[in-house]
PDB file with one MODEL, atoms N, CA, C and O in Angstrom:
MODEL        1
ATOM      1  N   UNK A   1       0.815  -1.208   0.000  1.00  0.00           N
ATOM      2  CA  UNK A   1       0.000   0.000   0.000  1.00  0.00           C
ATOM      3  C   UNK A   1       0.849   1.259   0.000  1.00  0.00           C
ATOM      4  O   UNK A   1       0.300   2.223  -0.534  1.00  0.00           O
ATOM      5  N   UNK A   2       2.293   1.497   0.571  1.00  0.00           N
ATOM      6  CA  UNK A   2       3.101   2.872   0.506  1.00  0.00           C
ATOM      7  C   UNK A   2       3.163   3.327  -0.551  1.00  0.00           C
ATOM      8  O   UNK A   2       2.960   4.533  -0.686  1.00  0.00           O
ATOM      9  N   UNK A   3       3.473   2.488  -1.688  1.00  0.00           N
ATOM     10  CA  UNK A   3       3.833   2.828  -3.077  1.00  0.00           C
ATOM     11  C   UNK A   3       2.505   3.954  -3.419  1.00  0.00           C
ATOM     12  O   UNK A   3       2.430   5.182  -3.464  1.00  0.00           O
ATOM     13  N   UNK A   4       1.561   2.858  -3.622  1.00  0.00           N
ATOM     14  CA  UNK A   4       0.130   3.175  -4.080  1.00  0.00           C
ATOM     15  C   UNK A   4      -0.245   4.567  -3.407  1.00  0.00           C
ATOM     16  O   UNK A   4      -0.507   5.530  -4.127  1.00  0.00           O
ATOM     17  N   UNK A   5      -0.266   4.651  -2.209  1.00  0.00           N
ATOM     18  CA  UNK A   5      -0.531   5.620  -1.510  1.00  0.00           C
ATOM     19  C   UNK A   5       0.163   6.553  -1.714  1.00  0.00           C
ATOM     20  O   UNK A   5      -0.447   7.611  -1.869  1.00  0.00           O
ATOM     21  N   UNK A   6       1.413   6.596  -1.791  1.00  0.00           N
ATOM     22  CA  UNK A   6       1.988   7.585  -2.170  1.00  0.00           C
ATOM     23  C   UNK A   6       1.995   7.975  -3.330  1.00  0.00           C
ATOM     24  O   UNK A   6       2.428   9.127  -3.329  1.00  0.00           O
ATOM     25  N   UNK A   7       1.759   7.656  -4.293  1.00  0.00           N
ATOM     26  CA  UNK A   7       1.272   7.795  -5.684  1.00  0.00           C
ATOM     27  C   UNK A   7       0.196   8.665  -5.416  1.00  0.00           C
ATOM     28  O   UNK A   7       0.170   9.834  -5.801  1.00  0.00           O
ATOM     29  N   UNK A   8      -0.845   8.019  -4.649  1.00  0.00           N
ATOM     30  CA  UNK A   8      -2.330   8.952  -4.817  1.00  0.00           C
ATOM     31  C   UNK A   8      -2.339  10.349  -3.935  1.00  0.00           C
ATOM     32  O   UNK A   8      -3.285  11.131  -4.033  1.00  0.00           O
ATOM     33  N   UNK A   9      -1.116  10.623  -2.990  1.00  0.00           N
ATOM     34  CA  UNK A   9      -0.808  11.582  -2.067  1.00  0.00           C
ATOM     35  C   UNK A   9      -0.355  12.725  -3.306  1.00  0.00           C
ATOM     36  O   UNK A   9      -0.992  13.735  -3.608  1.00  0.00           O
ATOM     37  N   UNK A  10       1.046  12.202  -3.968  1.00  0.00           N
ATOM     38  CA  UNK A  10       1.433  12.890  -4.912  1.00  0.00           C
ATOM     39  C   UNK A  10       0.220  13.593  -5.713  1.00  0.00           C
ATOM     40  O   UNK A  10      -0.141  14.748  -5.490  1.00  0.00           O
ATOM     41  N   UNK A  11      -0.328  12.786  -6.622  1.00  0.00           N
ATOM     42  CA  UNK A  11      -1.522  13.219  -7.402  1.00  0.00           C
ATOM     43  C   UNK A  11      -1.967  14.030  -6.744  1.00  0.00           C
ATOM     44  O   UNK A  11      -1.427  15.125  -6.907  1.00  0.00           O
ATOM     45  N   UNK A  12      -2.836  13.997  -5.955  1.00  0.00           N
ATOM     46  CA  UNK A  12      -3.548  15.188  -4.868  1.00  0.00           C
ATOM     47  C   UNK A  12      -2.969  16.207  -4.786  1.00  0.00           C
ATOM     48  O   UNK A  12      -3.517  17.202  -5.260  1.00  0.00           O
ATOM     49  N   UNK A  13      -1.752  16.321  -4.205  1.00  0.00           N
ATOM     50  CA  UNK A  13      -1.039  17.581  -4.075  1.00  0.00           C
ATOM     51  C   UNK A  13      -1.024  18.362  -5.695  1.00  0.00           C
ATOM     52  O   UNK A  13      -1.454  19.483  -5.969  1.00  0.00           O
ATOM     53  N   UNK A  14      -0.450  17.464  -6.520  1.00  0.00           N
ATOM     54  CA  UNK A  14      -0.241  18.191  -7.756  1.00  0.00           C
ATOM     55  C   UNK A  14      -1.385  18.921  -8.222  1.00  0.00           C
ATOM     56  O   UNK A  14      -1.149  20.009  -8.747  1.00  0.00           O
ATOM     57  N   UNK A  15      -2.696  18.504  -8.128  1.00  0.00           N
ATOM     58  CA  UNK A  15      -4.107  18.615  -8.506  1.00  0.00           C
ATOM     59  C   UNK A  15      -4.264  20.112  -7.870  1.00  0.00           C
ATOM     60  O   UNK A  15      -4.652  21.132  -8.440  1.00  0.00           O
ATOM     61  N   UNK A  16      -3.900  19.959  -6.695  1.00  0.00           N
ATOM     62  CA  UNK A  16      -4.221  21.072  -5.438  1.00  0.00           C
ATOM     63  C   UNK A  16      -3.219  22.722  -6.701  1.00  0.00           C
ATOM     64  O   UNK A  16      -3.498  23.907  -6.885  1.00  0.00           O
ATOM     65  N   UNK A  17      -2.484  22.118  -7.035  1.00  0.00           N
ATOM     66  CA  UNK A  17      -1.034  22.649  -7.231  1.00  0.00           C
ATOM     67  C   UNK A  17       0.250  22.776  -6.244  1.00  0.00           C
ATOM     68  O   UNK A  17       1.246  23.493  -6.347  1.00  0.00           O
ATOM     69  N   UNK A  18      -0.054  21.999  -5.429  1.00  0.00           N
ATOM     70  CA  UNK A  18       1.097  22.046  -4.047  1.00  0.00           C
ATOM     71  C   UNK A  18       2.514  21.379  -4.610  1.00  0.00           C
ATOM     72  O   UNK A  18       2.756  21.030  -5.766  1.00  0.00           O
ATOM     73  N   UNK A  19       3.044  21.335  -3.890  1.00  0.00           N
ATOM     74  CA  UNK A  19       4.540  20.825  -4.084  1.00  0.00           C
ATOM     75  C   UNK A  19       4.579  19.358  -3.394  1.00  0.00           C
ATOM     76  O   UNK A  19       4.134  19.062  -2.286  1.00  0.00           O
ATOM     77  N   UNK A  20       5.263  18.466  -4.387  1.00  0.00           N
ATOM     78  CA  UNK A  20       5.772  17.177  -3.670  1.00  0.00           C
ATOM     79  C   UNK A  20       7.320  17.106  -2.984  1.00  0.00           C
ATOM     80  O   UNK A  20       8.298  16.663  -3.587  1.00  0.00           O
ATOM     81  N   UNK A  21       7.342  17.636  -1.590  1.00  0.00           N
ATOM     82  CA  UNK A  21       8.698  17.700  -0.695  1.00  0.00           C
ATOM     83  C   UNK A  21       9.115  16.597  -0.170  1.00  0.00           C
ATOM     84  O   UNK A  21       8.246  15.861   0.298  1.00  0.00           O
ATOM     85  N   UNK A  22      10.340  16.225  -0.103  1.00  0.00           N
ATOM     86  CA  UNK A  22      10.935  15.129   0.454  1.00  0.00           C
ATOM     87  C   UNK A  22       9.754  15.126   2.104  1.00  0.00           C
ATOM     88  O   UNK A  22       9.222  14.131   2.595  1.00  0.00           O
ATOM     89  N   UNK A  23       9.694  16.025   2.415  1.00  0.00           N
ATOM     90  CA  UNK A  23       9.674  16.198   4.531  1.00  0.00           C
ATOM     91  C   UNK A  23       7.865  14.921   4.180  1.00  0.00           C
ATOM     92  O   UNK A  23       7.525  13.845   4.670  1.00  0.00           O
ATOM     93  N   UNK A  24       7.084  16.039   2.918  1.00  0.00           N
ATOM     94  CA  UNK A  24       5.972  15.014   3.435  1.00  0.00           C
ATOM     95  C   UNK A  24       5.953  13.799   2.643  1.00  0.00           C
ATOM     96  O   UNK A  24       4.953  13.125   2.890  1.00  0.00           O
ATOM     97  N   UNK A  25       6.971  13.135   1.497  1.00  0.00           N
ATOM     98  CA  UNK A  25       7.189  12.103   1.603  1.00  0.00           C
ATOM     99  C   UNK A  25       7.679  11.300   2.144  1.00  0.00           C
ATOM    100  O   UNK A  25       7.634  10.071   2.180  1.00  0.00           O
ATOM    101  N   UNK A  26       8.201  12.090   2.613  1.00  0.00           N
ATOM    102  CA  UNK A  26       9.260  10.997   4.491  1.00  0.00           C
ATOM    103  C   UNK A  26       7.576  10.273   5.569  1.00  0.00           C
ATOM    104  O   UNK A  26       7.370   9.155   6.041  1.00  0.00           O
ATOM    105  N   UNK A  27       6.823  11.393   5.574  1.00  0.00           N
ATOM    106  CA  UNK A  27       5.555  11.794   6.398  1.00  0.00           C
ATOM    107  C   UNK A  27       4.645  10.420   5.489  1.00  0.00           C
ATOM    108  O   UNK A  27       4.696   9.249   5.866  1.00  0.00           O
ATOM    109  N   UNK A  28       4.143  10.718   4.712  1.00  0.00           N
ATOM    110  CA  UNK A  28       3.351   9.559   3.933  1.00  0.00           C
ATOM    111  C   UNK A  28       4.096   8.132   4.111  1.00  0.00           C
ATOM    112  O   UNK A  28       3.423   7.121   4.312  1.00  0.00           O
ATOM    113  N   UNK A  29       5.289   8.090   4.042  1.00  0.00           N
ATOM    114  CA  UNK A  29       5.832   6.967   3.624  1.00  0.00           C
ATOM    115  C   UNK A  29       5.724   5.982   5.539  1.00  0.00           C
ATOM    116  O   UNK A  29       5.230   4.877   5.764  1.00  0.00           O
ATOM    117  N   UNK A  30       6.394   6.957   6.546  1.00  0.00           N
ATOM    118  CA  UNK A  30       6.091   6.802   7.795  1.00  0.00           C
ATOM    119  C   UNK A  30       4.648   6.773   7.923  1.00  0.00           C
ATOM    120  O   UNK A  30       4.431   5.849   8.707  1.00  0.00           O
ATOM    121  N   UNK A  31       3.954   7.097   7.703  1.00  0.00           N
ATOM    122  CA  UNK A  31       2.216   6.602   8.011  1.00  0.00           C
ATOM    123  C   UNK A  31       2.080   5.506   7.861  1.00  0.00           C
ATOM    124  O   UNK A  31       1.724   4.762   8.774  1.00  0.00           O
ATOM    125  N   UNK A  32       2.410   4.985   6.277  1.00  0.00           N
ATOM    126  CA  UNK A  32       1.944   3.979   5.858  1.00  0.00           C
ATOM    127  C   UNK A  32       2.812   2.823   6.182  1.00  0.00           C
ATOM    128  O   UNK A  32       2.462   1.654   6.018  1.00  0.00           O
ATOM    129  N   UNK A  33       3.864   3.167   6.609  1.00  0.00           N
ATOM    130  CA  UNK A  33       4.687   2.142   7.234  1.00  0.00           C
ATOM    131  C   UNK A  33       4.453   1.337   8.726  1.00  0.00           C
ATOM    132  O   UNK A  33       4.897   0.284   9.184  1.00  0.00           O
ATOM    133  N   UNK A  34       3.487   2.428   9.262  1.00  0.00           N
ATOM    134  CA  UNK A  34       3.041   1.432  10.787  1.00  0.00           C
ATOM    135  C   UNK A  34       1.626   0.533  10.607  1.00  0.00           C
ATOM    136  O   UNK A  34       0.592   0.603   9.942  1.00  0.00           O
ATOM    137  N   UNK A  35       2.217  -0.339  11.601  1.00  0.00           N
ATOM    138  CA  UNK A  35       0.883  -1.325  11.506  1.00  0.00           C
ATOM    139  C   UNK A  35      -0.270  -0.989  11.762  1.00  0.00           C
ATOM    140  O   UNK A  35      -1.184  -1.574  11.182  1.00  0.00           O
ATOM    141  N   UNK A  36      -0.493  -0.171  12.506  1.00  0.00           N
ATOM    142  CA  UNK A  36      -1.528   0.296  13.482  1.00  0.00           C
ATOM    143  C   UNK A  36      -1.946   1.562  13.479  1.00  0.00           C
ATOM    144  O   UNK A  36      -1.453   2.201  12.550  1.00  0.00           O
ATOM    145  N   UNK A  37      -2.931   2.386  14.415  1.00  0.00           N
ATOM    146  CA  UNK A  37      -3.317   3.653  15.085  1.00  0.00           C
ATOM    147  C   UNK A  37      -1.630   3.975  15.938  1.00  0.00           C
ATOM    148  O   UNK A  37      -0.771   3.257  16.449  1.00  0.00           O
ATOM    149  N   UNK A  38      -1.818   5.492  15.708  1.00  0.00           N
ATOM    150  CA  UNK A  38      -0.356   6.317  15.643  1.00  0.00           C
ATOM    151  C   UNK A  38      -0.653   7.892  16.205  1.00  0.00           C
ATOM    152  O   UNK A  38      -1.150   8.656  15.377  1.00  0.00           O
ATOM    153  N   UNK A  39      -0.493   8.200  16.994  1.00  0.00           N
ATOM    154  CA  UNK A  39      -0.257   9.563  17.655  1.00  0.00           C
ATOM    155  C   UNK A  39       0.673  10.421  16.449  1.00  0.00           C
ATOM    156  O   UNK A  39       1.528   9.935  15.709  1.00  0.00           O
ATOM    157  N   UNK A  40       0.237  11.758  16.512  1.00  0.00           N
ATOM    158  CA  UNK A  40       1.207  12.565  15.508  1.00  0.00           C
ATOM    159  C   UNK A  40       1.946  12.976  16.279  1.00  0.00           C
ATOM    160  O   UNK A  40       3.038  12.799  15.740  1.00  0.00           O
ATOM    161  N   UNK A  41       2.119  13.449  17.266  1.00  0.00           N
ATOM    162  CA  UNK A  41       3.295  13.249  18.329  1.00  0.00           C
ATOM    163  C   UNK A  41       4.376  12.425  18.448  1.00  0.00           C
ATOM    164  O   UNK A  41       5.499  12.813  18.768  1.00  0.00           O
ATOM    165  N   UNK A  42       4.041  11.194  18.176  1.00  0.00           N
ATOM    166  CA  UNK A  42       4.523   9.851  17.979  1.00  0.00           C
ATOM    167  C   UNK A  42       5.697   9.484  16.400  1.00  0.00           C
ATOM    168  O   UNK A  42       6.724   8.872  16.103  1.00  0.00           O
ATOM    169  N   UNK A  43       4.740  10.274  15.858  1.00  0.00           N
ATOM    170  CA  UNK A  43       4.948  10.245  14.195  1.00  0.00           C
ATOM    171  C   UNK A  43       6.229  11.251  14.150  1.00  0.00           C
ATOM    172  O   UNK A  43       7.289  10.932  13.612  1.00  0.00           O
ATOM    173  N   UNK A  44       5.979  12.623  14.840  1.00  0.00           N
ATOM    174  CA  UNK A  44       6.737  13.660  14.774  1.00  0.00           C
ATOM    175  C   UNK A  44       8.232  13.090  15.548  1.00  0.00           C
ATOM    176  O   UNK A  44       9.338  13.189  15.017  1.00  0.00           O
ATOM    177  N   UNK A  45       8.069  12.707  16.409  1.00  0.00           N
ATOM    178  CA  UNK A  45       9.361  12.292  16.945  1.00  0.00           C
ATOM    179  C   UNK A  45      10.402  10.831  16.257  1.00  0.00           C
ATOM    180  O   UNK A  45      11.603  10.594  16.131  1.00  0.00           O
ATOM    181  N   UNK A  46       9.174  10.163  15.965  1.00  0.00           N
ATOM    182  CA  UNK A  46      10.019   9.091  14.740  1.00  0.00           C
ATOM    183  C   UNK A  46      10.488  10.105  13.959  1.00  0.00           C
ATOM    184  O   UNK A  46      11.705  10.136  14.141  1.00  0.00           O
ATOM    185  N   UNK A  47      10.168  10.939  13.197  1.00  0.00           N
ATOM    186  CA  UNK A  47      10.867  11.881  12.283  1.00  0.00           C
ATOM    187  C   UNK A  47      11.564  12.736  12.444  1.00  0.00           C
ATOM    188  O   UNK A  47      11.968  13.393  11.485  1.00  0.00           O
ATOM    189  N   UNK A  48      11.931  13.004  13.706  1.00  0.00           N
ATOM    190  CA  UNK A  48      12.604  14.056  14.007  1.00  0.00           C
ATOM    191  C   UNK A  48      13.836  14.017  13.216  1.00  0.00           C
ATOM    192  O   UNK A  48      14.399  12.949  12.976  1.00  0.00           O
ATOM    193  N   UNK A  49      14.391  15.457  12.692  1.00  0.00           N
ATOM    194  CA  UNK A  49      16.054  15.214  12.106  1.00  0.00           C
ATOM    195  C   UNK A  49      15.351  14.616  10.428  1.00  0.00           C
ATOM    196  O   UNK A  49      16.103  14.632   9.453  1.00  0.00           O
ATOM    197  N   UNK A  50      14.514  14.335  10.344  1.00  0.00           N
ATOM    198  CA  UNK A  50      14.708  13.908   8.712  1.00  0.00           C
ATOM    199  C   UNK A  50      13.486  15.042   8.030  1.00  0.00           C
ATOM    200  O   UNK A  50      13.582  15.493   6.889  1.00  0.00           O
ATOM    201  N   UNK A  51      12.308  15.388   9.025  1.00  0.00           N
ATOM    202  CA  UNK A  51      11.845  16.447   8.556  1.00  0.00           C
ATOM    203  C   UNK A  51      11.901  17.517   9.219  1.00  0.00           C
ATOM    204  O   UNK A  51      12.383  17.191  10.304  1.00  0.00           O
ATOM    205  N   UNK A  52      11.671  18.738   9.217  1.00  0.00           N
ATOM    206  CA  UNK A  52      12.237  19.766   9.704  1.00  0.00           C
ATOM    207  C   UNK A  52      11.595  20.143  10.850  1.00  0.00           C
ATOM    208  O   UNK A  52      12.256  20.621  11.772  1.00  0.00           O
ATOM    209  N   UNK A  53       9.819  19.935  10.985  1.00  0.00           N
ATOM    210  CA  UNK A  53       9.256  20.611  11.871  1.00  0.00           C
ATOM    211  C   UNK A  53       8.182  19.844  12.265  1.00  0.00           C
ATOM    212  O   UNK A  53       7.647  19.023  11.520  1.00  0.00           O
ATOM    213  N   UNK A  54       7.835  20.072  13.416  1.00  0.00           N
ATOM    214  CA  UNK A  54       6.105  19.371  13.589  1.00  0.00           C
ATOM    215  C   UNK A  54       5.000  19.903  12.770  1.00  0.00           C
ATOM    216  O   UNK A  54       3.960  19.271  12.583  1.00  0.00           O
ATOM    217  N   UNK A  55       5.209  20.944  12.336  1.00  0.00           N
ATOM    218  CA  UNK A  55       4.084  21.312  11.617  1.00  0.00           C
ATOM    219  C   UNK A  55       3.640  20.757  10.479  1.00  0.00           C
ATOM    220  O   UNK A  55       2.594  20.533   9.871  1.00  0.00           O
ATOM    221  N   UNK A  56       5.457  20.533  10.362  1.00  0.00           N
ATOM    222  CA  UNK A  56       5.292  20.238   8.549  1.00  0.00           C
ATOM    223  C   UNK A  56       4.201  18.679   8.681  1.00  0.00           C
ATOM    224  O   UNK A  56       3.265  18.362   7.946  1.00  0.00           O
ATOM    225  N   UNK A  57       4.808  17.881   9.993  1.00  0.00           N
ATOM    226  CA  UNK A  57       3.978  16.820  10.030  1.00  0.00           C
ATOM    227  C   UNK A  57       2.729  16.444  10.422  1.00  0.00           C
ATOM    228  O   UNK A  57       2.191  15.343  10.312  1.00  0.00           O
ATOM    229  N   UNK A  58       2.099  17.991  11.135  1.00  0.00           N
ATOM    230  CA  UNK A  58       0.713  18.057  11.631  1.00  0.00           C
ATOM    231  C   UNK A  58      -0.302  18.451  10.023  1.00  0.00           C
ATOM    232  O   UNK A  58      -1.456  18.106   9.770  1.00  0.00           O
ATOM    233  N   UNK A  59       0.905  19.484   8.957  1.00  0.00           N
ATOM    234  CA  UNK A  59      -0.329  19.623   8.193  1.00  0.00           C
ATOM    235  C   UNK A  59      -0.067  18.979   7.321  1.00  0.00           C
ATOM    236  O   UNK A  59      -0.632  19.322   6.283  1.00  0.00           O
ATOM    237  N   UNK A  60       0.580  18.135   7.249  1.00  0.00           N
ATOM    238  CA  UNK A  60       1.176  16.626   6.179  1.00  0.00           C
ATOM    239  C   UNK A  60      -0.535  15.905   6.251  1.00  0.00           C
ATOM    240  O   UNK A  60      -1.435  15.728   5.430  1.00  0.00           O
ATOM    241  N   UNK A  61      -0.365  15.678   7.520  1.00  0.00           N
ATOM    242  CA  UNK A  61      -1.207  14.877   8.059  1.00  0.00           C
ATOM    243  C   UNK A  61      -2.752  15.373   7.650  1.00  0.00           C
ATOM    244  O   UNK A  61      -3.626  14.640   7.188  1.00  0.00           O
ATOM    245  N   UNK A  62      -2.868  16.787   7.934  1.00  0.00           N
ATOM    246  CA  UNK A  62      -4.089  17.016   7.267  1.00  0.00           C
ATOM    247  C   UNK A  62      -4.502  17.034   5.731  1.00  0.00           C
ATOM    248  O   UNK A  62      -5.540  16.753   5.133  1.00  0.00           O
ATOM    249  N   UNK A  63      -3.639  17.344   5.470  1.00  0.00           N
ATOM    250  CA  UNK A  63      -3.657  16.710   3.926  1.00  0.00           C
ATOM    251  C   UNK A  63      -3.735  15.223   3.285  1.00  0.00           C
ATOM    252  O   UNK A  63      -4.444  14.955   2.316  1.00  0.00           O
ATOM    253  N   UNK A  64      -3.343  14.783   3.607  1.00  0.00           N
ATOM    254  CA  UNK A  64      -3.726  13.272   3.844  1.00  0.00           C
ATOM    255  C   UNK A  64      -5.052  12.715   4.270  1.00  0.00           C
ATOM    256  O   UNK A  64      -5.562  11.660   3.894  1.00  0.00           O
ATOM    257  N   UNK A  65      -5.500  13.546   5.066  1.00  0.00           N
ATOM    258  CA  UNK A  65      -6.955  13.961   5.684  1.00  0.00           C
ATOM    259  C   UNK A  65      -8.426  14.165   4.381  1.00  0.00           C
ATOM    260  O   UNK A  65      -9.476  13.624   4.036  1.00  0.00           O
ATOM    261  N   UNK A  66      -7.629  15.214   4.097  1.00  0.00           N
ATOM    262  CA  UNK A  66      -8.216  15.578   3.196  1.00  0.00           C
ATOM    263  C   UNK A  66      -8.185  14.682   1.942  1.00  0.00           C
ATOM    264  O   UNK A  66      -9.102  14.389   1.175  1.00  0.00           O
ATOM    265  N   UNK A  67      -6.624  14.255   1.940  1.00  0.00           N
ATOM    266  CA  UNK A  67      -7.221  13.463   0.305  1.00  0.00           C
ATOM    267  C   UNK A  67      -7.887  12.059   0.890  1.00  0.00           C
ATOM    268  O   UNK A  67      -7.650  11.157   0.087  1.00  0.00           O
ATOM    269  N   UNK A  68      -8.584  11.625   1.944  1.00  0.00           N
ATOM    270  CA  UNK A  68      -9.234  10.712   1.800  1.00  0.00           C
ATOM    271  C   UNK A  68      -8.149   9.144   1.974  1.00  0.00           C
ATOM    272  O   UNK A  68      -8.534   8.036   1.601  1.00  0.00           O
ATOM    273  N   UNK A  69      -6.484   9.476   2.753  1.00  0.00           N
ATOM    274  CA  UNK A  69      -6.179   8.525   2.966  1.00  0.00           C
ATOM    275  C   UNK A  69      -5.967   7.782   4.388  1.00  0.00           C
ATOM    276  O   UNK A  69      -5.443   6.715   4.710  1.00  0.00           O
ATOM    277  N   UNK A  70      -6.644   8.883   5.130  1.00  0.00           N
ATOM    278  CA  UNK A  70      -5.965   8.781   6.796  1.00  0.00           C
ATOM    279  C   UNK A  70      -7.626   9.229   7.388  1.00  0.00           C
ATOM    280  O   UNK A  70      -8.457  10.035   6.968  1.00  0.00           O
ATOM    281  N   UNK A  71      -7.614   8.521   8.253  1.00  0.00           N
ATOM    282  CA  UNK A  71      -9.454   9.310   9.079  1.00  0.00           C
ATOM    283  C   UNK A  71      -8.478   9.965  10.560  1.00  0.00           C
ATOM    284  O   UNK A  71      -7.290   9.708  10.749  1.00  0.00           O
ATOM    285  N   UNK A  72      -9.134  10.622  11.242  1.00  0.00           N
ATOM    286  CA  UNK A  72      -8.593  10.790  12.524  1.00  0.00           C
ATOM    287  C   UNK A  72      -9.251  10.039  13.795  1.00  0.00           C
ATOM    288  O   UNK A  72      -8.772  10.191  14.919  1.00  0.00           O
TER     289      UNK A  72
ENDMDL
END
């Protein structure tokens, strides 16, 4: 499912006209990599040092939201 998903993350953004950045493909790729339900807190600190900020991973996350791949 990462591949796929990230494929359909990409698309979305492009659609939007947003940018595809390493920080929220690090972010997508870490979502889809856990087995389970995941704190973004949780998420943010697995990532620490590879993406830059929590934000970037709080509104990663809502975007993801939005495209219909993540519920909260």
């Amino acid at each position: 499912m990462t591949d796929r998903a990230v494929n359909m993350f990409e698309t979305f953004l492009r659609r939007r006209g947003l940018h595809v950045t390493q920080s929220r493909r690090a972010v997508v790729e870490a979502v889809f990599s856990l087995p389970a339900h995941f704190e973004a807190a949780d998420l943010w600190a697995a990532l620490r040092g590879v993406v830059s900020s929590a934000a970037t991973v709080y509104r990663t996350l809502e975007l993801l939201e939005e495209a219909g791949l993540v519920r909260r």
